[in-house]
HTML snippet that shows the backbone in 3Dmol.js (N, CA, C, O; Angstrom):
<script src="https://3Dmol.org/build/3Dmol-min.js"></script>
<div id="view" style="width:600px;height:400px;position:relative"></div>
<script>
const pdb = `
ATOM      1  N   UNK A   1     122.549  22.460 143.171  1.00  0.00           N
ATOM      2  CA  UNK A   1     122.837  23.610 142.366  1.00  0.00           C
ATOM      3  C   UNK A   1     121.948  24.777 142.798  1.00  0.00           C
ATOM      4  O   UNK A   1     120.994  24.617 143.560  1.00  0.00           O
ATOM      5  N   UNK A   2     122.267  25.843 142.330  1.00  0.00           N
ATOM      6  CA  UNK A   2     121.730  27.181 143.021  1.00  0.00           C
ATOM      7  C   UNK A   2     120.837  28.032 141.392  1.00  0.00           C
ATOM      8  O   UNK A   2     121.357  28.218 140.292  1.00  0.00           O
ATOM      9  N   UNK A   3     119.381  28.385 141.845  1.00  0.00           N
ATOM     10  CA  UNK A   3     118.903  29.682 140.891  1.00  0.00           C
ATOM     11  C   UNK A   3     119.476  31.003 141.745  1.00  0.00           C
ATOM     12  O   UNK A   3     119.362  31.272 142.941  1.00  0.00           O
ATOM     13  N   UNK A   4     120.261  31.852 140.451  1.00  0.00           N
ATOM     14  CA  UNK A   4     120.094  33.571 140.624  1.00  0.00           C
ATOM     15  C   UNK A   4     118.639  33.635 140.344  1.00  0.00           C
ATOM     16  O   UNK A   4     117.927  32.863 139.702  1.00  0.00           O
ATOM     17  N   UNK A   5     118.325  34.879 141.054  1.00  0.00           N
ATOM     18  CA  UNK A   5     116.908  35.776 141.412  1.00  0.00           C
ATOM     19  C   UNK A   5     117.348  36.724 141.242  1.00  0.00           C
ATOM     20  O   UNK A   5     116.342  37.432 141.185  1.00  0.00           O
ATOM     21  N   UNK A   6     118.301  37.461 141.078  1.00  0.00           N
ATOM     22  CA  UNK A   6     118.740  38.546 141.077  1.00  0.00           C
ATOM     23  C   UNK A   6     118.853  39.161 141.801  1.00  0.00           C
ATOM     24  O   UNK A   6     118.368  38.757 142.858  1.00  0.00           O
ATOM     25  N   UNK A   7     119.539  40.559 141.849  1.00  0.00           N
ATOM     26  CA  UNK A   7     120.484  41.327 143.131  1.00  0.00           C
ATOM     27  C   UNK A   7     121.096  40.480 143.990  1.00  0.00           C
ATOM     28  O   UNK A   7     120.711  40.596 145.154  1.00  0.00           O
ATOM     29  N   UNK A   8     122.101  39.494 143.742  1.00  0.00           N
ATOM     30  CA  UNK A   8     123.219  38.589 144.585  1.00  0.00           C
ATOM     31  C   UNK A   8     121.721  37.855 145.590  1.00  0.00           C
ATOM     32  O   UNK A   8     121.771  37.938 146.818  1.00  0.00           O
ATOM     33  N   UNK A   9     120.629  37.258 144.981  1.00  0.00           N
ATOM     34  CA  UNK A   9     120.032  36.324 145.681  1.00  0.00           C
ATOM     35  C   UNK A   9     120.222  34.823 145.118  1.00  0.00           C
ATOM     36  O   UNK A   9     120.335  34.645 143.905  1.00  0.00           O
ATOM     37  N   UNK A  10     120.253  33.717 146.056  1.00  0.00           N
ATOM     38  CA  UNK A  10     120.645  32.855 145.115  1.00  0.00           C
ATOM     39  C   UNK A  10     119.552  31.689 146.455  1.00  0.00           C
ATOM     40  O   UNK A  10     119.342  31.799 147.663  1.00  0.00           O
ATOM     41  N   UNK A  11     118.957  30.284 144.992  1.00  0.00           N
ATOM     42  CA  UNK A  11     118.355  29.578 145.910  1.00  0.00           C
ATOM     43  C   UNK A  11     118.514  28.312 145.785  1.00  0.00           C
ATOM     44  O   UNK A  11     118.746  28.276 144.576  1.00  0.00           O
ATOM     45  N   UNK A  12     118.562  27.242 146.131  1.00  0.00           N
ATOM     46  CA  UNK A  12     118.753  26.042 145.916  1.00  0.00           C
ATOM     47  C   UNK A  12     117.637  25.719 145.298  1.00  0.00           C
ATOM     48  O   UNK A  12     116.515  26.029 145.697  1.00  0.00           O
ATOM     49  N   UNK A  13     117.985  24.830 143.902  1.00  0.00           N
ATOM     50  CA  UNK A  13     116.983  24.822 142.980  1.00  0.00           C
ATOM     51  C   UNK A  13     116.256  23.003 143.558  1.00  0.00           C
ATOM     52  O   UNK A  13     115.487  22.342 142.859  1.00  0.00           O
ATOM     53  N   UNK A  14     116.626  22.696 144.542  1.00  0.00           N
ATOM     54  CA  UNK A  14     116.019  21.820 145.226  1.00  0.00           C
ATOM     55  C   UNK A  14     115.006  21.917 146.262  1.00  0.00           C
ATOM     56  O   UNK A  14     114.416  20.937 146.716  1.00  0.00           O
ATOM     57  N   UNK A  15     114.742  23.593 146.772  1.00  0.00           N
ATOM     58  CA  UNK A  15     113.830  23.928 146.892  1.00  0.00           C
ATOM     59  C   UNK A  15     112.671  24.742 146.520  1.00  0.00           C
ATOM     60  O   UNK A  15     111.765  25.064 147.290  1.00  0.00           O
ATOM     61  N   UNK A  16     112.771  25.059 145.246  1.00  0.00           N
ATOM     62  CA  UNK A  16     112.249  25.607 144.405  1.00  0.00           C
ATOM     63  C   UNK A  16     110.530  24.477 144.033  1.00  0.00           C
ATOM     64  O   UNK A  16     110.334  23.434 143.409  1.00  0.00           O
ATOM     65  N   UNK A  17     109.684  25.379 144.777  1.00  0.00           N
ATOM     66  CA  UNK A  17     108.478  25.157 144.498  1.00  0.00           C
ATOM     67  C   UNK A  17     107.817  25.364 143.576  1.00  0.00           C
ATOM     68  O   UNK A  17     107.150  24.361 143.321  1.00  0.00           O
ATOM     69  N   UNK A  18     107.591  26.358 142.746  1.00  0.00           N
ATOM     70  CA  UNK A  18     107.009  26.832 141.419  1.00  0.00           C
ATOM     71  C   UNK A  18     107.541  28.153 141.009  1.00  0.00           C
ATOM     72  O   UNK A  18     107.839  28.849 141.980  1.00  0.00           O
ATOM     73  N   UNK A  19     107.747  28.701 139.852  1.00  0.00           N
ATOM     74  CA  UNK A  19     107.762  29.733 139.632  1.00  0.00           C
ATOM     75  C   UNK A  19     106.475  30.243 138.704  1.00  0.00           C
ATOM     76  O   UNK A  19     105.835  29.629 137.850  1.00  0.00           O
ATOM     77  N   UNK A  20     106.360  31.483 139.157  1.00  0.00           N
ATOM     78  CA  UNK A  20     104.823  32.098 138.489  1.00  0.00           C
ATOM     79  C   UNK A  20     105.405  33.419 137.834  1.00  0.00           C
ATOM     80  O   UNK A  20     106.386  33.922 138.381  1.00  0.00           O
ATOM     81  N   UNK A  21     104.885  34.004 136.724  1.00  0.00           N
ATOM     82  CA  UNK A  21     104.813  35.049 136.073  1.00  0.00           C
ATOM     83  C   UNK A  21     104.329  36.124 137.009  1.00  0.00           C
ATOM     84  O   UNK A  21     103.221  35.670 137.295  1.00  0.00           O
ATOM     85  N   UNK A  22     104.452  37.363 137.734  1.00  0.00           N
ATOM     86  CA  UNK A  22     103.458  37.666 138.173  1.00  0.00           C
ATOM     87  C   UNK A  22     102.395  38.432 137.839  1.00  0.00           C
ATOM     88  O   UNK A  22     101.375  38.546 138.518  1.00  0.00           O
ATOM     89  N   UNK A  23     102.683  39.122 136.486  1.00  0.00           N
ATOM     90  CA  UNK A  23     101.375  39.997 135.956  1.00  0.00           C
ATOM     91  C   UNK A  23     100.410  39.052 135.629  1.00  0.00           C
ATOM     92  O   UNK A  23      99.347  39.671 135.683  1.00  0.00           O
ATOM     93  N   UNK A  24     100.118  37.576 135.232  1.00  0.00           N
ATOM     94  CA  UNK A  24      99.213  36.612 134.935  1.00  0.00           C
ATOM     95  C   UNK A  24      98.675  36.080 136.068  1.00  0.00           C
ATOM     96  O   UNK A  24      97.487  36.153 136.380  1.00  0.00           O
ATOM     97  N   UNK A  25      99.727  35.431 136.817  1.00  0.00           N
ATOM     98  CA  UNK A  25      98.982  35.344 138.447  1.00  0.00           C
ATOM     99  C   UNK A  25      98.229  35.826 139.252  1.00  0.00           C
ATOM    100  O   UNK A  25      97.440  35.105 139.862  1.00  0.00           O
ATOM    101  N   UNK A  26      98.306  37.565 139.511  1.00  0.00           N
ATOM    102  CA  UNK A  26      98.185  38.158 140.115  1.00  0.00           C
ATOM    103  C   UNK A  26      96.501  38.721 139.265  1.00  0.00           C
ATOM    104  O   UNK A  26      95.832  39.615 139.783  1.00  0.00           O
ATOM    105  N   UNK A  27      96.246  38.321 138.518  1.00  0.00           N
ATOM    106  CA  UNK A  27      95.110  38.450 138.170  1.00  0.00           C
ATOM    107  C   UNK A  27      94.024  37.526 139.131  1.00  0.00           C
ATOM    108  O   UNK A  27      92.877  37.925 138.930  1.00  0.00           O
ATOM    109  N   UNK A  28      94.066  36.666 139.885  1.00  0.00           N
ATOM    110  CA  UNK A  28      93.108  35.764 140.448  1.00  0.00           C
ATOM    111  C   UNK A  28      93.170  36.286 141.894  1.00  0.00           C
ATOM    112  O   UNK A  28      94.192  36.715 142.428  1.00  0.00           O
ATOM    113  N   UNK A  29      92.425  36.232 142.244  1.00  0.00           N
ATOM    114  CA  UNK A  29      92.134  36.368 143.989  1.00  0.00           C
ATOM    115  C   UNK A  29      92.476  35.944 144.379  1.00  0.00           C
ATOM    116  O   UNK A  29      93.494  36.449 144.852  1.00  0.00           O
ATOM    117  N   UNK A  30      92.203  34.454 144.776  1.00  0.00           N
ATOM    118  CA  UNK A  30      93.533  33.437 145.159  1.00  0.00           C
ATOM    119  C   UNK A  30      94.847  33.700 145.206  1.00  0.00           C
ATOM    120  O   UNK A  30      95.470  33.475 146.244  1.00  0.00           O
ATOM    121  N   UNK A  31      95.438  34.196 144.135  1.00  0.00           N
ATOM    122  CA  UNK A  31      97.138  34.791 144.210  1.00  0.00           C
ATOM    123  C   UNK A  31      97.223  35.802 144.893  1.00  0.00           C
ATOM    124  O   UNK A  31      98.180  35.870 145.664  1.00  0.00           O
ATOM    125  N   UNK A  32      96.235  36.944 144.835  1.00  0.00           N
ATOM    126  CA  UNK A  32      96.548  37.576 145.377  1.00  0.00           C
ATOM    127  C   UNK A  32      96.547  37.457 146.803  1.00  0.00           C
ATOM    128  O   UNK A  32      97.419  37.907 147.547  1.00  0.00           O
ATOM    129  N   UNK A  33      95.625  36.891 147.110  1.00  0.00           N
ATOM    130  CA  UNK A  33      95.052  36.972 148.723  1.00  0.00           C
ATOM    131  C   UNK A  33      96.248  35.691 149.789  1.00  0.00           C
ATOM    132  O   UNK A  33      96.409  35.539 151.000  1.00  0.00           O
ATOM    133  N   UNK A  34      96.972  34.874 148.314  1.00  0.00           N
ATOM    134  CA  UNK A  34      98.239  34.258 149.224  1.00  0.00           C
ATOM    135  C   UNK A  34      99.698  34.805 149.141  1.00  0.00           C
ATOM    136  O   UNK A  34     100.590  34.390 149.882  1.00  0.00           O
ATOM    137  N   UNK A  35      99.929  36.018 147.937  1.00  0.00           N
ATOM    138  CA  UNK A  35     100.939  37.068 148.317  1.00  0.00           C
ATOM    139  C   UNK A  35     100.766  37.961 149.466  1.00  0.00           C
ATOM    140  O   UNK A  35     101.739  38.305 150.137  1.00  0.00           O
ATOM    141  N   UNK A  36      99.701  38.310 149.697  1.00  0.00           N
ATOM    142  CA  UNK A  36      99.074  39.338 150.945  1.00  0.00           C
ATOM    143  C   UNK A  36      99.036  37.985 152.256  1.00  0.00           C
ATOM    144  O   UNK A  36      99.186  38.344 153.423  1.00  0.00           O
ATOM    145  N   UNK A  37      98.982  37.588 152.174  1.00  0.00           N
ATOM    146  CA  UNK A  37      98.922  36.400 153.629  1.00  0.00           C
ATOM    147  C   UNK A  37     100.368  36.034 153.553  1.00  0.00           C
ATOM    148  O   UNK A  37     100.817  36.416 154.633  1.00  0.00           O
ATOM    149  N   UNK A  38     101.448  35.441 152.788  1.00  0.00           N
ATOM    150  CA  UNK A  38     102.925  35.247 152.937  1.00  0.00           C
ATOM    151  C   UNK A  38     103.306  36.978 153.587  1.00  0.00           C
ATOM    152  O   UNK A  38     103.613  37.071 154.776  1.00  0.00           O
ATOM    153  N   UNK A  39     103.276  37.677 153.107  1.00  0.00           N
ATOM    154  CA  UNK A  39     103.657  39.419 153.198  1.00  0.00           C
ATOM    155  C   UNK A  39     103.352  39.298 154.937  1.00  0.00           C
ATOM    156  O   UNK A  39     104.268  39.634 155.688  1.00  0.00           O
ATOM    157  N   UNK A  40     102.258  38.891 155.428  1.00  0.00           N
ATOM    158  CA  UNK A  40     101.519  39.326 156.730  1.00  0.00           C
ATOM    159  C   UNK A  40     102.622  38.392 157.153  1.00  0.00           C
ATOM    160  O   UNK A  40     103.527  39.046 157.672  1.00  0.00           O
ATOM    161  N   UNK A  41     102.806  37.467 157.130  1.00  0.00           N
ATOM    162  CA  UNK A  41     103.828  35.960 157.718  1.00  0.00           C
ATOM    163  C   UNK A  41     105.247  36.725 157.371  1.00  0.00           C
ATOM    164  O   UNK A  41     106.199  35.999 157.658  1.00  0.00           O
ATOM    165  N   UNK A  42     105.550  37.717 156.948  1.00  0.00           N
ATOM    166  CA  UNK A  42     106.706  37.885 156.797  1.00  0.00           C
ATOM    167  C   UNK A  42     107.620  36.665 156.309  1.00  0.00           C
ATOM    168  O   UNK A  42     108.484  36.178 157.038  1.00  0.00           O
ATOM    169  N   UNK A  43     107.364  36.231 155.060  1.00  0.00           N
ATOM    170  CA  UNK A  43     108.060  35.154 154.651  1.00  0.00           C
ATOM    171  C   UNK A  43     107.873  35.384 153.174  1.00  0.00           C
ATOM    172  O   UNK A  43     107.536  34.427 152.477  1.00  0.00           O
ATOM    173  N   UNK A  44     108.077  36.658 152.595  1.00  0.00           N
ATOM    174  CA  UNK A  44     108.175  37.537 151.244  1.00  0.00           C
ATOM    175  C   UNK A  44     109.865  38.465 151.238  1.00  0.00           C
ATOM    176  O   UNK A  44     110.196  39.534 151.751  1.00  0.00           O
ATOM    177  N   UNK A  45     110.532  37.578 150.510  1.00  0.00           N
ATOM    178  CA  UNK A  45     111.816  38.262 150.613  1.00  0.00           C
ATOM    179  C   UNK A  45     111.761  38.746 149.035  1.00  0.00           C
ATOM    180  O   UNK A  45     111.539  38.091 148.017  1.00  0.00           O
ATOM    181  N   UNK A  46     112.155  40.663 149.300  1.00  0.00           N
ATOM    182  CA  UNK A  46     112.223  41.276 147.809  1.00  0.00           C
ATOM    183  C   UNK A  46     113.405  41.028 147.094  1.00  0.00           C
ATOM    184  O   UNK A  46     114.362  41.696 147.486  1.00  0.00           O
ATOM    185  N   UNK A  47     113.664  40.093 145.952  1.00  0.00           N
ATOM    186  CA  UNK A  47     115.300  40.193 145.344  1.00  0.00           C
ATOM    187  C   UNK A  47     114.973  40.976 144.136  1.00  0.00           C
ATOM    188  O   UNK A  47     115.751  40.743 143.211  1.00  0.00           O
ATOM    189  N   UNK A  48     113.884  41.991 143.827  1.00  0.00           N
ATOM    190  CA  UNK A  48     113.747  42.806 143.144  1.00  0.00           C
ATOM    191  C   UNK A  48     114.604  43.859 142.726  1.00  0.00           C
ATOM    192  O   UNK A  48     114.962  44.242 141.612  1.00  0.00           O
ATOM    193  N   UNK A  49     114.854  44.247 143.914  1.00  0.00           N
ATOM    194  CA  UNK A  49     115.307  45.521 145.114  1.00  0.00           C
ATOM    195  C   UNK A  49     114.581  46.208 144.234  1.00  0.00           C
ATOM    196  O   UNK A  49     113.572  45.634 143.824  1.00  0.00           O
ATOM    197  N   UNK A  50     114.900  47.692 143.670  1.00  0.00           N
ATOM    198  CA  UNK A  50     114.166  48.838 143.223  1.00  0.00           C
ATOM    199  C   UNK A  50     113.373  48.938 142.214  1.00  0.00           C
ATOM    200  O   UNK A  50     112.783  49.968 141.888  1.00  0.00           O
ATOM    201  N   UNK A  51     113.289  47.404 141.419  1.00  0.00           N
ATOM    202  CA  UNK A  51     112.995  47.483 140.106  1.00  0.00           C
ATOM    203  C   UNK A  51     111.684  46.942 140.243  1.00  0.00           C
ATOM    204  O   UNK A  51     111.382  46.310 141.255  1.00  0.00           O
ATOM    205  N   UNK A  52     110.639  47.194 139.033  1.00  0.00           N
ATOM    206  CA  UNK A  52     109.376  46.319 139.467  1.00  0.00           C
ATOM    207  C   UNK A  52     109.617  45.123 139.374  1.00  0.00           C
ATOM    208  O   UNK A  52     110.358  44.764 138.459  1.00  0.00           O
ATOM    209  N   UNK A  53     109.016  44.050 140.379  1.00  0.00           N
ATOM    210  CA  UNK A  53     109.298  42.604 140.093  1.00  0.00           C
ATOM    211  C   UNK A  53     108.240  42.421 139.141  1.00  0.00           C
ATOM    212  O   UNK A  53     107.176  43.039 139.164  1.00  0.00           O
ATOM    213  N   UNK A  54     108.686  41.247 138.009  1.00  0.00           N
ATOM    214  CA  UNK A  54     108.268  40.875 137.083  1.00  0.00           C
ATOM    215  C   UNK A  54     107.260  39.106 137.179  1.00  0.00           C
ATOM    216  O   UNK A  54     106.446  38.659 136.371  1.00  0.00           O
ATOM    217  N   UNK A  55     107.651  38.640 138.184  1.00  0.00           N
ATOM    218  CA  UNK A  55     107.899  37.047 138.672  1.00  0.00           C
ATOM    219  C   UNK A  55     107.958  37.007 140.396  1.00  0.00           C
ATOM    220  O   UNK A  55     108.301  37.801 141.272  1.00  0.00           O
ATOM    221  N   UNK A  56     107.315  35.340 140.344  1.00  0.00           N
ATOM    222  CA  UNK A  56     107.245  35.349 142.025  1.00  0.00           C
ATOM    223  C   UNK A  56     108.447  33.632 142.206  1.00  0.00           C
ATOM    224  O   UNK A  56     108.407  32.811 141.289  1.00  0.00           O
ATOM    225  N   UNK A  57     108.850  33.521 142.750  1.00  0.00           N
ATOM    226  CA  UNK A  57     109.125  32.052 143.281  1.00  0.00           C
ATOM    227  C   UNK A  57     109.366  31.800 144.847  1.00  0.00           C
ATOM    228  O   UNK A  57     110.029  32.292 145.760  1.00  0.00           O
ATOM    229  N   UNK A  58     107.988  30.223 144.538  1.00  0.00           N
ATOM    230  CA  UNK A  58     108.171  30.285 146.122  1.00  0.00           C
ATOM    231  C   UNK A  58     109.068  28.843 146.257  1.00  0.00           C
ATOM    232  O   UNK A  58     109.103  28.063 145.305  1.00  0.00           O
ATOM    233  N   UNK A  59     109.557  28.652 147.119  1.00  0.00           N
ATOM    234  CA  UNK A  59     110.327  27.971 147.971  1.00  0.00           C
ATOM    235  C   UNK A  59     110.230  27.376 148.990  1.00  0.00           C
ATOM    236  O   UNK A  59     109.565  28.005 149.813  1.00  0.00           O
ATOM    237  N   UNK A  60     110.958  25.466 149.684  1.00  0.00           N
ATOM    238  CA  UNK A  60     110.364  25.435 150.824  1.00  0.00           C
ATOM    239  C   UNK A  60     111.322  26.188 151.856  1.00  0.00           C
ATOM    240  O   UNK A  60     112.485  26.562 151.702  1.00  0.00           O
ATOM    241  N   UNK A  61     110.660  26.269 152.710  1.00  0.00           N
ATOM    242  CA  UNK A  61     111.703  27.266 153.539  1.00  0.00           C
ATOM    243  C   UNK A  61     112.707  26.354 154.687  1.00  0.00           C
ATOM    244  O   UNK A  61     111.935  25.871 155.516  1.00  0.00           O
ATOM    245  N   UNK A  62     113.589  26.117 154.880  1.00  0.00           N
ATOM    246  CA  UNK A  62     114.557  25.476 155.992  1.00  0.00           C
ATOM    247  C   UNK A  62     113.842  24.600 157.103  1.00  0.00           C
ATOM    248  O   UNK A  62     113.898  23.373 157.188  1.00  0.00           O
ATOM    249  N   UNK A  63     113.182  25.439 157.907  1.00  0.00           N
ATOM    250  CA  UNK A  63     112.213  24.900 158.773  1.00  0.00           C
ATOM    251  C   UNK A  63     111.106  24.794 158.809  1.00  0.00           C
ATOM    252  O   UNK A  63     110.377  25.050 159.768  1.00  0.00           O
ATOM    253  N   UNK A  64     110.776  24.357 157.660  1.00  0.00           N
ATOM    254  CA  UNK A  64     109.103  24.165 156.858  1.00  0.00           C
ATOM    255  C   UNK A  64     108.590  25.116 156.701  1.00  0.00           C
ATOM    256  O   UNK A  64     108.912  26.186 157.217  1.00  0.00           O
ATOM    257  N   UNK A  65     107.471  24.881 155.779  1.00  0.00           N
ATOM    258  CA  UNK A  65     106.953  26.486 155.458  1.00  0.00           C
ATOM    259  C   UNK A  65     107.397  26.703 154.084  1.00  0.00           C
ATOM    260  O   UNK A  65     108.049  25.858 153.472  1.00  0.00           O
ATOM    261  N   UNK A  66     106.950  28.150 153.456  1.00  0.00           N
ATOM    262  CA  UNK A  66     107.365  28.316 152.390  1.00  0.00           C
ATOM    263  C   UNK A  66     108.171  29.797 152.694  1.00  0.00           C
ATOM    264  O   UNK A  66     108.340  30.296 153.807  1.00  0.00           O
ATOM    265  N   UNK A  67     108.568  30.287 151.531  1.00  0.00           N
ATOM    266  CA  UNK A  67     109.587  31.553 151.484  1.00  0.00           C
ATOM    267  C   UNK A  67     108.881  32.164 149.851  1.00  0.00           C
ATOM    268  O   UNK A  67     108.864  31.435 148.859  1.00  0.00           O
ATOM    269  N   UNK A  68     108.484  33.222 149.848  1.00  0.00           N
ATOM    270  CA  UNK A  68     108.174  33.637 148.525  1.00  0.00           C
ATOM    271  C   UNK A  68     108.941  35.066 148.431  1.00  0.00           C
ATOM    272  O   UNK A  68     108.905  36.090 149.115  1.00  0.00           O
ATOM    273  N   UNK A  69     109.866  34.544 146.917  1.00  0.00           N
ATOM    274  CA  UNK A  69     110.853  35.671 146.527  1.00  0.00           C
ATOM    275  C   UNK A  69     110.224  36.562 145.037  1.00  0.00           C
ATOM    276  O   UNK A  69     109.748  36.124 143.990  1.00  0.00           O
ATOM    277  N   UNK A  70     110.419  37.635 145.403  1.00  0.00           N
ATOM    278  CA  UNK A  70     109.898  38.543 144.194  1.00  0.00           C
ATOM    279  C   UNK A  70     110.735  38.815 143.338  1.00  0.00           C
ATOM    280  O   UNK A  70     111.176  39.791 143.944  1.00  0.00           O
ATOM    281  N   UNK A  71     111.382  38.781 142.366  1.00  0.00           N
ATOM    282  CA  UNK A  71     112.093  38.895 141.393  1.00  0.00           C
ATOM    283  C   UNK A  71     112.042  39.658 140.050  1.00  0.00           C
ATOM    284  O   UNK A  71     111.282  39.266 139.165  1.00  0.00           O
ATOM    285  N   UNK A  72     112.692  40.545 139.909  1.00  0.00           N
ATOM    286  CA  UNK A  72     113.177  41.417 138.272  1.00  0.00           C
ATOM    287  C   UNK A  72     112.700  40.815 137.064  1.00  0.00           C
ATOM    288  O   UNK A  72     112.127  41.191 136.042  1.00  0.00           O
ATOM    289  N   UNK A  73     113.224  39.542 137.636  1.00  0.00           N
ATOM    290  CA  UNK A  73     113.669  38.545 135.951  1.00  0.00           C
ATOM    291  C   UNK A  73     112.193  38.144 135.871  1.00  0.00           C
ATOM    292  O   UNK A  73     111.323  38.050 136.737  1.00  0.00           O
ATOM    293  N   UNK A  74     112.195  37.870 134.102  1.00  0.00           N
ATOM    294  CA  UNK A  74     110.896  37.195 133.732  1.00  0.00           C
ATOM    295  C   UNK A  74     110.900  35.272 133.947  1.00  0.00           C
ATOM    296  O   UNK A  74     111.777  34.432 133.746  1.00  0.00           O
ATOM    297  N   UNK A  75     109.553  35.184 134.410  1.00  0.00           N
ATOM    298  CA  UNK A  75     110.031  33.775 134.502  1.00  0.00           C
ATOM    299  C   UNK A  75     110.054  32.548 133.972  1.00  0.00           C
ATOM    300  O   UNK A  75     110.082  31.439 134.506  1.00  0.00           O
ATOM    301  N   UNK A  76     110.030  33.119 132.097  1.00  0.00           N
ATOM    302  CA  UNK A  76     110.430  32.166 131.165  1.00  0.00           C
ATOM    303  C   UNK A  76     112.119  32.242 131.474  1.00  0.00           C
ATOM    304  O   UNK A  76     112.784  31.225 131.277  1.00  0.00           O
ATOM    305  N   UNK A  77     112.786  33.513 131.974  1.00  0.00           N
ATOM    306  CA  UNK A  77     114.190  33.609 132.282  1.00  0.00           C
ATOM    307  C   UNK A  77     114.163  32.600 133.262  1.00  0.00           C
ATOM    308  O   UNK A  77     114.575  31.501 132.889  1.00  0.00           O
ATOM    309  N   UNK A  78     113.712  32.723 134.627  1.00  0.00           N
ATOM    310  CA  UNK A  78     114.039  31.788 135.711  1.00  0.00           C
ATOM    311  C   UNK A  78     114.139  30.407 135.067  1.00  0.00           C
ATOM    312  O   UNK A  78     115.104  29.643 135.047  1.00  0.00           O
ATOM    313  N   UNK A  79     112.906  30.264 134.540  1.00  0.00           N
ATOM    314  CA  UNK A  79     112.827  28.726 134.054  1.00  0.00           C
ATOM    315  C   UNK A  79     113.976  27.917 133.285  1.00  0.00           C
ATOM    316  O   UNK A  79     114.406  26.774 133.439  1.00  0.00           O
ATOM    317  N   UNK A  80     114.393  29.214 132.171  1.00  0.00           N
ATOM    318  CA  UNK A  80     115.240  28.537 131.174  1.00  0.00           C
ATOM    319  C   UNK A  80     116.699  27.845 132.192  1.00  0.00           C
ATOM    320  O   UNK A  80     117.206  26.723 132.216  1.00  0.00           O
ATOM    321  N   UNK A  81     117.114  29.558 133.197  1.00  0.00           N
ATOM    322  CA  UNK A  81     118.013  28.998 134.046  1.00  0.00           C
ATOM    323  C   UNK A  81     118.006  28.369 135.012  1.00  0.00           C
ATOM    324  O   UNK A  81     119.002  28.558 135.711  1.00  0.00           O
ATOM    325  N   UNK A  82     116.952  27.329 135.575  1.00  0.00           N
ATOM    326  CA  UNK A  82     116.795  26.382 136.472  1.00  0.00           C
ATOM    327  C   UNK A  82     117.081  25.183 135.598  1.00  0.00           C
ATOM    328  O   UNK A  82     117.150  24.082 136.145  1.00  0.00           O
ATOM    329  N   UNK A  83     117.269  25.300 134.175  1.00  0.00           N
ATOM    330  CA  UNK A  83     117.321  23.674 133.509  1.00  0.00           C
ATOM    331  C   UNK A  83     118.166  23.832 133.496  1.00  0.00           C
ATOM    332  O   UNK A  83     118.539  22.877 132.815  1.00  0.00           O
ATOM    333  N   UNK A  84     119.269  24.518 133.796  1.00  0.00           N
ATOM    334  CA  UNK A  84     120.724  24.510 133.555  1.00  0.00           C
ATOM    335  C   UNK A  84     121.270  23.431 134.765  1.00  0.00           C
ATOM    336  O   UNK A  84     120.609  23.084 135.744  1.00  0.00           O
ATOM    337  N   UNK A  85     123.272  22.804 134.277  1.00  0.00           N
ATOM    338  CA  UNK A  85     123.616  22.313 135.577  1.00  0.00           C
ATOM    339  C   UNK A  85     124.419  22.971 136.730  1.00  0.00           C
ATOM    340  O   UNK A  85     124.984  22.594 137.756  1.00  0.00           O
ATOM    341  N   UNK A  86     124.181  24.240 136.011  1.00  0.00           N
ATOM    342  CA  UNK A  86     125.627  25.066 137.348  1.00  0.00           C
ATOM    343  C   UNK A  86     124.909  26.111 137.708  1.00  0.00           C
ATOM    344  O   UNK A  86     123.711  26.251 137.465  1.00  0.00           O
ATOM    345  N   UNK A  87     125.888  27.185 138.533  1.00  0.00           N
ATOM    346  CA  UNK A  87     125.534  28.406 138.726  1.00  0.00           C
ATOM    347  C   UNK A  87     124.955  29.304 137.617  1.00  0.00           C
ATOM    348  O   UNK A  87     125.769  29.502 136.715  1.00  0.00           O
ATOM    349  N   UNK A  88     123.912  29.821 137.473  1.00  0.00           N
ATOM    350  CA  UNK A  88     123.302  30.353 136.191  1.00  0.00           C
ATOM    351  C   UNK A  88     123.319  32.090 136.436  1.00  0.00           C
ATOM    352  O   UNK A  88     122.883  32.841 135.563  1.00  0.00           O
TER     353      UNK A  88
END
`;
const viewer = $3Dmol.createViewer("view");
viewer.addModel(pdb, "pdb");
viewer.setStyle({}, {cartoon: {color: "spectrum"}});
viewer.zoomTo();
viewer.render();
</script>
């Protein structure tokens, strides 16, 4: 089954690594300093598009590795719609 991220992004919720809030996260050094190191790796895809992202989810990526997507939605939203069984 697939999570929306919003703006027509969609991810297989079988690779879905964690989802994080990001105004709470982004308080620690640590978060920050591994959003700024994914960003440098170019492996930060925006499904924000223009809006502030609210939420991070990272992902494993196809050929190992991770993929970290920035997202609109809050991520008590992501969460609720990852327990779902269909397209959400």
């Amino acid at each position: 089954m697939y999570l929306h991220l919003g703006n027509d992004t969609l991810v297989r919720k079988s690779d879905v690594i964690g989802v994080f809030d990001l105004d709470i996260t982004s308080q620690s050094h640590l978060t920050r300093k591994y959003l700024r190191a994914a960003e440098k790796a170019g492996s930060v895809v925006n499904a924000a598009g223009d809006e502030l992202p609210k939420s991070f989810v990272v992902c494993a990526a196809p050929k190992g590795g991770q993929t970290v997507y920035l997202s609109q939605l809050n991520a008590s939203t992501l969460l609720r719609r990852s327990s779902g069984n269909g397209l959400e």
